[in-house]
C-alpha positions in Angstrom: -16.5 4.5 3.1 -14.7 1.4 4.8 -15.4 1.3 8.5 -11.4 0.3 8.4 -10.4 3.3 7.0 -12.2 5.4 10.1 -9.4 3.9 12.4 -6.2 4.2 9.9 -3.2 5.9 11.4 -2.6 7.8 8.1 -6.0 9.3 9.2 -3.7 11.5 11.6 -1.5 12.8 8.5 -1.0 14.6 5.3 -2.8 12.1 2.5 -0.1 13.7 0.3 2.5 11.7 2.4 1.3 8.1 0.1 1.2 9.7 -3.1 5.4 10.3 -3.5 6.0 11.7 -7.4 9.0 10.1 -9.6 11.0 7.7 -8.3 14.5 9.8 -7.2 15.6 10.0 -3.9 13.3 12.1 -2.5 10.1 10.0 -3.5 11.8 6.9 -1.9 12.5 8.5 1.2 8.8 10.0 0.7 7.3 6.7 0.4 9.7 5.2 3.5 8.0 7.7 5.5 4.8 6.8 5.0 5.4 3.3 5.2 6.8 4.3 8.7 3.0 5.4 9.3 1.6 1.4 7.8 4.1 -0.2 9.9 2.0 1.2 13.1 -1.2 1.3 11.5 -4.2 -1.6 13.3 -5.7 -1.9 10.1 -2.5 -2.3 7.7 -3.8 -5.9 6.2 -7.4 -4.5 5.7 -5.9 -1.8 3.8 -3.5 -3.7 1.9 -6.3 -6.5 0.9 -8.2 -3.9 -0.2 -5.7 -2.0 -2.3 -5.3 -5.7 -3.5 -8.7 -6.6 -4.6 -8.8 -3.3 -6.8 -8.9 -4.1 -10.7 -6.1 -1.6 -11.3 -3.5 -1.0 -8.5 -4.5 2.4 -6.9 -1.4 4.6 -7.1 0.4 5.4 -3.3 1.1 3.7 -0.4 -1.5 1.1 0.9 -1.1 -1.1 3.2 2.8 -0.2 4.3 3.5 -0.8 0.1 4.2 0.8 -2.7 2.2 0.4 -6.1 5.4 -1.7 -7.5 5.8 -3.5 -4.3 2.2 -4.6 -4.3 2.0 -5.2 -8.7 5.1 -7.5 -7.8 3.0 -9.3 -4.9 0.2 -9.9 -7.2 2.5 -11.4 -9.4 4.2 -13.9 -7.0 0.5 -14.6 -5.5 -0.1 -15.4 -9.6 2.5 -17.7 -10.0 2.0 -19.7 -6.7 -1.6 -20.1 -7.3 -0.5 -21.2 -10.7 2.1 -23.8 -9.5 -0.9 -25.3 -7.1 -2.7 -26.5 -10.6 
């Protein structure tokens, strides 16, 4: 296990908080709730670089985004590194 994870905030609440289903009303708010939980987390950018560095996106919220927030960072982080050719 990541010595990170050991001092994650979501370490204090219900894992089933990241893992909203469908993507209605109620998994939004879902997933704004635990992005609540990132947003005061000390290890939020550890977390999110490691959801990052996975070969597929792990599904949830990591690192205060969701799994289309961070596909769509991973895409932008594409391009730029692209454009710098």
């Amino acid at each position: 296990m990541n010595g990170w994870r050991t001092a994650a905030a979501c370490q204090e609440v219900d894992p089933d908080l990241f893992f909203p289903v469908g993507a209605g009303s109620p998994a939004l708010a879902q997933a704004e709730e635990a992005k609540k939980v990132c947003r005061r987390c000390p290890v939020r950018e550890e977390c999110l670089r490691s959801a990052m560095a996975q070969p597929h996106p792990p599904a949830g919220v990591w690192g205060g985004l969701t799994e289309a927030e961070r596909s769509a960072l991973r895409r932008r982080s594409r391009r730029t590194a692209e454009g710098r050719r």
